[in-house]
C-alpha positions as CSV (number, residue, x, y, z in Angstrom):
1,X,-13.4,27.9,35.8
2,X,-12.4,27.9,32.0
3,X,-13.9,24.1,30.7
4,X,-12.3,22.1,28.0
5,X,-13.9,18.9,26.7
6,X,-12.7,16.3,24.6
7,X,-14.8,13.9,22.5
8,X,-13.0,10.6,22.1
9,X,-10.0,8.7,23.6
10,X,-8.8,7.7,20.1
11,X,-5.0,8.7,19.4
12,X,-6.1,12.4,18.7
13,X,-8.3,12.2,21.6
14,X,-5.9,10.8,23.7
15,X,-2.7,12.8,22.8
16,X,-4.4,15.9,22.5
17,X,-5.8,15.4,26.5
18,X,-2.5,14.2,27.5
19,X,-0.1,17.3,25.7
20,X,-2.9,20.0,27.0
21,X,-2.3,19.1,30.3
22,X,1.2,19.5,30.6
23,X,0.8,22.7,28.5
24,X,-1.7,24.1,30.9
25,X,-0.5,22.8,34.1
26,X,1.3,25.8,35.6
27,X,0.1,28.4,33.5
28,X,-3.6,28.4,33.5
29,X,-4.4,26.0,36.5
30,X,-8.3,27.2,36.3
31,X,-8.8,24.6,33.3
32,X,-10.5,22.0,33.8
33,X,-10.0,19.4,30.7
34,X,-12.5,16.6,30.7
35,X,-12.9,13.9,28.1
36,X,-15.7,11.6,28.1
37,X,-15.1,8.5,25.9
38,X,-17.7,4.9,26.0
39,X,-14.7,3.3,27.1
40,X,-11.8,4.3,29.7
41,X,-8.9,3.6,27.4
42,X,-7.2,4.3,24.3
43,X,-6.6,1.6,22.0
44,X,-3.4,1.0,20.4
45,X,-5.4,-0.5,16.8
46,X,-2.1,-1.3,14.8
47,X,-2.0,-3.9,17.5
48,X,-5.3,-5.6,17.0
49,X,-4.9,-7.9,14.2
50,X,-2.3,-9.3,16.8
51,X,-5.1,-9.8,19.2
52,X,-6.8,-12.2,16.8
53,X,-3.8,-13.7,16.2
54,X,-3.3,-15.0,19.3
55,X,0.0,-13.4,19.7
56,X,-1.1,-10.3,22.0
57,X,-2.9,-10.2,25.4
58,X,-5.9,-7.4,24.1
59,X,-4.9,-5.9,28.1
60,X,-1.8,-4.7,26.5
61,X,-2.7,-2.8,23.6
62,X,-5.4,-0.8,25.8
63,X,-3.9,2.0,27.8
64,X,-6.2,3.4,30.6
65,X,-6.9,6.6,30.8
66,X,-7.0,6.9,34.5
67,X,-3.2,6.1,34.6
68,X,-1.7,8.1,31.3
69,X,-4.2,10.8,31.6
70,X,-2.8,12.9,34.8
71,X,-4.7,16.1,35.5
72,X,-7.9,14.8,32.6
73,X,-11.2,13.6,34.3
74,X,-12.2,11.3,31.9
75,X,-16.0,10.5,31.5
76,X,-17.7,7.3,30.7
77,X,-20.4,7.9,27.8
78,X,-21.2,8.0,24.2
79,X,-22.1,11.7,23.1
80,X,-25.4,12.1,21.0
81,X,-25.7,15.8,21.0
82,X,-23.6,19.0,20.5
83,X,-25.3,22.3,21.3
84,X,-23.1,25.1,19.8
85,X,-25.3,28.1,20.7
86,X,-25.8,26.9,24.4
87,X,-21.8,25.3,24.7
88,X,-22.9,22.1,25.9
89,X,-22.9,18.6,25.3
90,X,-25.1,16.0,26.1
91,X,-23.9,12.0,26.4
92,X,-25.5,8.8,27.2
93,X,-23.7,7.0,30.5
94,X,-23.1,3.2,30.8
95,X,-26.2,3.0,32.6
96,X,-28.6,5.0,30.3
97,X,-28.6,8.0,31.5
98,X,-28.7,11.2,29.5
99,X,-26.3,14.2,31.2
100,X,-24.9,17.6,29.6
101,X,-21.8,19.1,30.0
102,X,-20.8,22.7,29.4
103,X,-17.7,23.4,27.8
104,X,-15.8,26.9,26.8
105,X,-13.4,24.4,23.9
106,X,-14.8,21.7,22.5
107,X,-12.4,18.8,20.6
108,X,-14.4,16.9,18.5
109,X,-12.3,13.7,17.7
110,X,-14.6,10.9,18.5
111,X,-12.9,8.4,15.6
112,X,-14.3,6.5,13.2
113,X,-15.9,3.2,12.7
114,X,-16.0,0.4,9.7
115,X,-17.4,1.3,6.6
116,X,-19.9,-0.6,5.2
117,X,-21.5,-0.8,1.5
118,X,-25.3,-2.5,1.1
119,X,-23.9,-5.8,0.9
120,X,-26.8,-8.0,1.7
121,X,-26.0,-10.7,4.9
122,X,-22.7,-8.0,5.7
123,X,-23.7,-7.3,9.2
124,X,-25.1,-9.9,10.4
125,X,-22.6,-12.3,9.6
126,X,-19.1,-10.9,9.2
127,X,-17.3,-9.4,11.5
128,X,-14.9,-6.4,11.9
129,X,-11.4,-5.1,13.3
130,X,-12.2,-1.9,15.4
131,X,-12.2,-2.6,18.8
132,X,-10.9,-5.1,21.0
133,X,-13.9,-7.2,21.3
134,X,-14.1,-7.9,17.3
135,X,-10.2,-9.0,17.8
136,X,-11.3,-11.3,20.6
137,X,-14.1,-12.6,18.6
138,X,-12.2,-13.6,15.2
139,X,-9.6,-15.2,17.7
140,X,-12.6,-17.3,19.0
141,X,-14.6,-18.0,16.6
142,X,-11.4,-19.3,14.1
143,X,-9.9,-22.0,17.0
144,X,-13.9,-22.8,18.0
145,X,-14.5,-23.8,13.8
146,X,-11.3,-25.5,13.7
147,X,-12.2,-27.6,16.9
148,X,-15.5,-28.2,15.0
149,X,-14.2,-29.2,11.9
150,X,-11.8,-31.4,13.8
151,X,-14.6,-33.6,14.8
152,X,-17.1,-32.8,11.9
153,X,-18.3,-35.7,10.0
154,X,-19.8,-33.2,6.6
155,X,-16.6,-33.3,4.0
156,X,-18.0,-30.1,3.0
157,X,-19.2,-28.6,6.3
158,X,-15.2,-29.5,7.8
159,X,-13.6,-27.2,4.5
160,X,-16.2,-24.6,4.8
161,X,-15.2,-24.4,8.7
162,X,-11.6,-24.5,7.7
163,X,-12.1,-21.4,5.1
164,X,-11.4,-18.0,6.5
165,X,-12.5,-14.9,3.9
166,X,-10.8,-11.4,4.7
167,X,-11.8,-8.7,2.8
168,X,-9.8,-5.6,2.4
169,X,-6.1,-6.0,1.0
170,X,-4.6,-2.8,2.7
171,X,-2.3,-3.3,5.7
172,X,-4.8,-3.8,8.5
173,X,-6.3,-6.6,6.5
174,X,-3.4,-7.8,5.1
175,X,-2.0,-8.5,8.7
176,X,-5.3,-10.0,9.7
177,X,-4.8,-12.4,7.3
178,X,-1.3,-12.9,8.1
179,X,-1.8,-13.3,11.9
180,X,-4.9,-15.6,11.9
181,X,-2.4,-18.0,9.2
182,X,-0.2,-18.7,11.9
183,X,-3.0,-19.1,14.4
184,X,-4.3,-21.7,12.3
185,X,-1.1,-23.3,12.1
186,X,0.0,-23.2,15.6
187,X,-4.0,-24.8,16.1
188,X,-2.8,-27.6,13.5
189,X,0.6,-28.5,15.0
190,X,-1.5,-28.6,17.9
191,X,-4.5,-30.5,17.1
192,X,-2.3,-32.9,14.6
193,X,-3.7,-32.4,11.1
194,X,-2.4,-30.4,8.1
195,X,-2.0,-27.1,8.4
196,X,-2.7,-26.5,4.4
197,X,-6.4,-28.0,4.8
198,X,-7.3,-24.4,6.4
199,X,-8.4,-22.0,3.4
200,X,-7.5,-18.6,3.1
201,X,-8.9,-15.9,1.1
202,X,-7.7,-12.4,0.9
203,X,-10.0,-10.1,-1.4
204,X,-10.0,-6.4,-2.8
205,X,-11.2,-4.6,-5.8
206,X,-7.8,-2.6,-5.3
207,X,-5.2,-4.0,-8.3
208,X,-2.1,-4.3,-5.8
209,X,-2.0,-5.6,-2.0
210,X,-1.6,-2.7,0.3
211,X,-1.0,0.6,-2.2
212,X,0.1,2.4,0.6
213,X,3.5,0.4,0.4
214,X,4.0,1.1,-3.3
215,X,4.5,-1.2,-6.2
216,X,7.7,-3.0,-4.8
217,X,6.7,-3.3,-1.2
218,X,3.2,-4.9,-2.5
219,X,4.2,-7.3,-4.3
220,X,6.9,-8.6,-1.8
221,X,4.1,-9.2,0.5
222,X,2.4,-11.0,-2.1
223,X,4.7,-13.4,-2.7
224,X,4.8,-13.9,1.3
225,X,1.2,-14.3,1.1
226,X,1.4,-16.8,-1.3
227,X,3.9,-18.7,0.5
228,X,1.6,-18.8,3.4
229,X,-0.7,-20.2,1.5
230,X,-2.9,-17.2,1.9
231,X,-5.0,-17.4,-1.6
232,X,-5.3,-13.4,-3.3
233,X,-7.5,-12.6,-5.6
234,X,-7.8,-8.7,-6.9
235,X,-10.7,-7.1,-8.5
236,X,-12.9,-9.3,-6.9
237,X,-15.1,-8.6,-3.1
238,X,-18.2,-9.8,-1.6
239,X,-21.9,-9.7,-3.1
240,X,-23.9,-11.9,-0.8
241,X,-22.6,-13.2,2.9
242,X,-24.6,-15.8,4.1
243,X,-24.1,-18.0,7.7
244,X,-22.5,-20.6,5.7
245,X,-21.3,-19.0,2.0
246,X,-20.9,-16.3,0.9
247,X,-21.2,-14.7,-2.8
248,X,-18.3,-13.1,-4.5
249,X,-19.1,-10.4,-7.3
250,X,-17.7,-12.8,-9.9
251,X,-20.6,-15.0,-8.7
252,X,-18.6,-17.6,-7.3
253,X,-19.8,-18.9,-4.3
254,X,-17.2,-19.8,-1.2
255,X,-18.6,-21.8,1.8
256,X,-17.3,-20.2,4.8
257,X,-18.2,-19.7,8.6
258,X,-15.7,-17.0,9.0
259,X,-16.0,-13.8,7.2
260,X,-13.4,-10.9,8.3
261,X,-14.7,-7.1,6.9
262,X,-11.3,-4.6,7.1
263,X,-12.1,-2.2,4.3
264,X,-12.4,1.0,5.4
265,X,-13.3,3.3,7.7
266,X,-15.7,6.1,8.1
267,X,-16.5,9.0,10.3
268,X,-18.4,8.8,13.9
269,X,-22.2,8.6,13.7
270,X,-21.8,11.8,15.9
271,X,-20.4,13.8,12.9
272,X,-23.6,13.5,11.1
273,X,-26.0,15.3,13.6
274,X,-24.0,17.7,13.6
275,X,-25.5,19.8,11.2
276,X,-22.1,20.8,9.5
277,X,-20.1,21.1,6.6
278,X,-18.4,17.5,5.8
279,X,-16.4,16.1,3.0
280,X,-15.9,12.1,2.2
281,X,-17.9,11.9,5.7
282,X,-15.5,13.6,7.7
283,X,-16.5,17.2,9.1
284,X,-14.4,20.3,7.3
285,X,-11.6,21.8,9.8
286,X,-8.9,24.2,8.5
287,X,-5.4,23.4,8.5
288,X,-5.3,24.8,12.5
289,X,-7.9,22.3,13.1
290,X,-10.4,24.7,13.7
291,X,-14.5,23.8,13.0
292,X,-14.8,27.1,10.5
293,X,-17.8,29.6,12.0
294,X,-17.7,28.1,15.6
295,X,-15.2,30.2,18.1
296,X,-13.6,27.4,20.1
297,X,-14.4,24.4,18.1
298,X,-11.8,22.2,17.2
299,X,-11.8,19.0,15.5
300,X,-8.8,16.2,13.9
301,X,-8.6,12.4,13.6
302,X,-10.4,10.1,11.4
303,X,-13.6,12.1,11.8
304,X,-12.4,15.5,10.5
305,X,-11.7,16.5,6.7
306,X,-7.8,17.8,7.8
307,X,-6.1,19.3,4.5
308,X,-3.0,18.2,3.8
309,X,-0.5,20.8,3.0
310,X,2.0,19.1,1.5
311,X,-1.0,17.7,-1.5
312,X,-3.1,20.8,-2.3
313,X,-6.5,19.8,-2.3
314,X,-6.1,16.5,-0.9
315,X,-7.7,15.7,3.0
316,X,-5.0,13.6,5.6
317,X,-5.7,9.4,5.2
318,X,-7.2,8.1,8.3
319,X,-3.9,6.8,10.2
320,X,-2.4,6.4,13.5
321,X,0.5,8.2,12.4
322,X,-1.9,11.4,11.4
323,X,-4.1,11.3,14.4
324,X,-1.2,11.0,17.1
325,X,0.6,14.2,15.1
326,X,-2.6,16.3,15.3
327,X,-3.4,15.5,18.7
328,X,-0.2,17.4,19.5
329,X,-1.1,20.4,17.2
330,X,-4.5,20.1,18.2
331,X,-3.2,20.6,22.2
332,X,-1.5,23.8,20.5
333,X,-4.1,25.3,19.1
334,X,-6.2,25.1,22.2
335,X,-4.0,25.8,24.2
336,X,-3.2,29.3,22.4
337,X,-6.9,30.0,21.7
338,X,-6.4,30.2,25.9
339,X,-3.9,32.7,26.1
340,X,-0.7,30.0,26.2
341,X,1.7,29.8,22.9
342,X,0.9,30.1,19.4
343,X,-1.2,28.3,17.6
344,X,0.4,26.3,14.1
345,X,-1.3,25.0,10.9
346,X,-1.4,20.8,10.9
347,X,1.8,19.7,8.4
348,X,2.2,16.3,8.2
349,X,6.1,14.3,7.1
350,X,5.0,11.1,5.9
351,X,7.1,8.7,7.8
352,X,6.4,5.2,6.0
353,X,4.5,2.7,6.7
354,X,5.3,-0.5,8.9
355,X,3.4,-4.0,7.6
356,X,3.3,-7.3,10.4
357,X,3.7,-10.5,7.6
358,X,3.8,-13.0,10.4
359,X,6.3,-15.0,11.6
360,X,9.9,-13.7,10.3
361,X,9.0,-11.6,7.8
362,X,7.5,-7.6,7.4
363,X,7.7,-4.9,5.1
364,X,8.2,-1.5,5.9
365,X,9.7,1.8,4.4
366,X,10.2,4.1,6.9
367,X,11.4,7.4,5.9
368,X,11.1,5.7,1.8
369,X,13.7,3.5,2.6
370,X,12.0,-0.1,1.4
371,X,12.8,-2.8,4.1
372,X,11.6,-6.5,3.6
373,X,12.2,-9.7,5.2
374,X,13.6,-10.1,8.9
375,X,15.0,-6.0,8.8
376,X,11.7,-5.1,8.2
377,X,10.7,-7.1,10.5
378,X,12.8,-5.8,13.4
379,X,11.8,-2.1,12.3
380,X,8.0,-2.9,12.5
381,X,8.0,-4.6,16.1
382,X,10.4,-1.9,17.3
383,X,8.1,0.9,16.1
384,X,5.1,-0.8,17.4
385,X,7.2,-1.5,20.9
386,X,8.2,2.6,21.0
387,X,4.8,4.0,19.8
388,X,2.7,2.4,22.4
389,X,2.2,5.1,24.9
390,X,2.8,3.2,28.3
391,X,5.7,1.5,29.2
392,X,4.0,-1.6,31.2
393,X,2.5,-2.6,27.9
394,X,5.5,-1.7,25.9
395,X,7.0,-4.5,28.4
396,X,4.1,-7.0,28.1
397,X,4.2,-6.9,24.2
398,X,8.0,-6.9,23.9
399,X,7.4,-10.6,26.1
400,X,5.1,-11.3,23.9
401,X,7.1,-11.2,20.7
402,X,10.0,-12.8,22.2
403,X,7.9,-15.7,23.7
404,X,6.5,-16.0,19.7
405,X,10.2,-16.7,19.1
406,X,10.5,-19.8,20.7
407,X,6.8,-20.6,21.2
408,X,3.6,-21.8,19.3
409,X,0.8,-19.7,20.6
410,X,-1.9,-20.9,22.7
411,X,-4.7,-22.4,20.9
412,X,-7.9,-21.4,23.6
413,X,-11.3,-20.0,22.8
414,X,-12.6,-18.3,26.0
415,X,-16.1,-17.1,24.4
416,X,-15.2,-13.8,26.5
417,X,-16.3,-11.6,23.0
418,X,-19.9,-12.9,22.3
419,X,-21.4,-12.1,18.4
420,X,-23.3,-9.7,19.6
421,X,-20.4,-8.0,21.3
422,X,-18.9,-8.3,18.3
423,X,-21.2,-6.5,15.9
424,X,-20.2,-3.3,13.8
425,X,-22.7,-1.6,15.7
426,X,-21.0,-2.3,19.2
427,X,-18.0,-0.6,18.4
428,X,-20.0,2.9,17.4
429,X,-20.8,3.6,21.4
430,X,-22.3,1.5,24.8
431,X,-23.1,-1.9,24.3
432,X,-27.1,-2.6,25.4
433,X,-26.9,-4.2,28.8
434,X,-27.3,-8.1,28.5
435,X,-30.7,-9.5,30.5
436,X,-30.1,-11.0,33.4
């Protein structure tokens, strides 16, 4: 029996486990294509600022892998160790327990996780956008404050609960900001008092909101965010965060219980006991997504260094869009290095980028045409709607945008996403077991 294993049920991960198997199916039944992931879905992420928005059920922008994966025994665990001489792997099981896995093709794409800087106060007390159970925690923790200031008899203590900081201007933080605006205000129609008395700062050292739009695109959404009342300030990001302030590196201090990190990602912890060759953090693959000097190691996704062909000596940005494409090539390329097709080099056709503003209004340029307003807005849901890679959760989200339509959105903390749960930390493998 010929063994493929899969690292990570990210979009590469996911699409890569998902095309092999239909390529190998009838022609090389002896396969066996496992893929062991610390959690038994894939997660839809362009989705996740919706989460903490209130606007999406998290259920819906997981999809498990025991339903879309047919013909993949997926595996629970967090992989520590990758022996290339002895073709095995070795991962850590929800209950602890170390087990090793032999393998004849290895797919390394176990993803990536927030980047962080040496920000004193950064980890302990904000919070990021990675994984469902940071989603579920900003949602939380934003209507809990509100309900706290609601009641709070500190003048100072009510604005600082009312004052939301996002850091990172590029689309994912950008929609954050957008989506938690009209939580807020859904929580103020609700809970009858003025919407504007709820703060928002967006930050980024970056000189233009979301550069991956372009100059005209970014500073349409800038005027939206300023319409929403969603204070911007460029240039400028965090130098202290504290439980009840934090520091900005113009020294001005913002007191805040809420403190959002979306800046940036980085490559798997995995990646760096590797032992190989990386670039920016991300290991070095050729353009067929091959691990150079290791026969039958493969690697794509946010955690390899893929070249893009199209910008000579420039590496592929860290997008859903990239990831999804080289799963497919990835499946290819494995699948040839088994005796079924040819392999192809990873050549990527930009095709725009979709931006959530909130209620109405998007921006978008898909295939470089520039949307705004309501169009773009109809192109961004309907991407999002025909991306997702299950149709019972393209139903639930399509009911979810229409009941946003015609219905303020329900203001309820469940305290199901705990801090801890929360922490950057949690999203890099297996949560410790709570006591008890």
């Amino acid at each position: 029996m010929t063994s493929v294993v899969i690292v990570g049920s990210g979009f590469t991960g996911f699409e890569c486990a998902r095309t092999l198997a239909k390529k190998l199916r009838k022609q090389r039944p002896d396969v066996e294509i496992s893929l062991i992931s610390p959690v038994d879905y894939m997660l839809y992420t362009p989705l996740l600022p919706d989460v903490a928005g209130g606007l999406v059920d998290a259920r819906f922008v997981a999809i498990p892998l025991a339903n879309a994966l047919r013909g993949v025994q997926a595996i629970r665990g967090r992989v520590d160790e990758v022996d290339f001489e002895g073709r095995t792997v070795t991962f850590t099981d929800p209950e602890k327990r170390s087990r090793a896995l032999q393998w004849d093709r290895l797919v390394l794409t176990p993803g990536s996780v927030t980047k962080l800087f040496d920000v004193p106060g950064l980890a302990e007390h904000a919070r990021g956008l990675k994984s469902t159970a940071e989603a579920l925690y900003l949602r939380d923790h934003v209507i809990q404050q509100l309900e706290l200031a609601d009641v709070d008899d500190d003048p100072g203590r009510r604005r600082a609960r009312r004052t939301i900081v996002v850091v990172g201007a590029s689309y994912s933080g950008t929609e954050l900001a957008v989506q938690l605006r009209a939580l807020a205000d859904s929580a103020a129609n609700q809970m009858s008092f003025d919407p504007s008395e709820v703060n928002f700062l967006l930050l980024d050292l970056a000189e233009q909101v979301m550069p991956e739009v372009g100059e005209k695109l970014g500073e349409a959404a800038q005027r939206v965010l300023k319409e929403r009342g969603i204070d911007v300030r460029l240039g400028v990001t965090l130098k202290e965060v504290h439980a009840e302030h934090v520091v900005l590196s113009d020294d001005s201090l913002i007191r805040t219980h809420t403190v959002a990190w979306v800046t940036g990602v980085t490559g798997a912890p995995l990646i760096e006991k590797l032992g190989l060759p990386t670039e920016r953090g991300r290991l070095k693959v050729t353009t067929e997504l091959q691990v150079p000097g290791h026969s039958g190691v493969f690697a794509a996704g946010d955690a390899a260094a893929v070249p893009d062909v199209t910008q000579p000596g420039k590496i592929t940005p860290p997008t859903a869009q990239h990831a999804t494409r080289q799963g497919k090539v990835l499946a290819r390329n494995v699948a040839a290095s088994l005796g079924v097709g040819k392999p192809k080099r990873y050549k990527h056709r930009n095709m725009g980028l979709v931006v959530d503003l909130g209620p109405r209004y998007a921006v978008a340029n898909p295939l470089n045409v520039q949307l705004s307003g309501f169009p773009a807005k109809i192109v961004t849901r309907a991407y999002h709607v025909y991306a997702i890679p299950r149709f019972v959760n393209r139903w639930a989200v399509t009911l979810a945008y229409l009941t946003d339509l015609f219905f303020d959105r329900p203001v309820v903390s469940f305290g199901l996403s705990t801090q801890e749960d929360a922490q950057f930390s949690a999203s890099e493998g297996i949560p410790t077991p709570k006591a008890g």
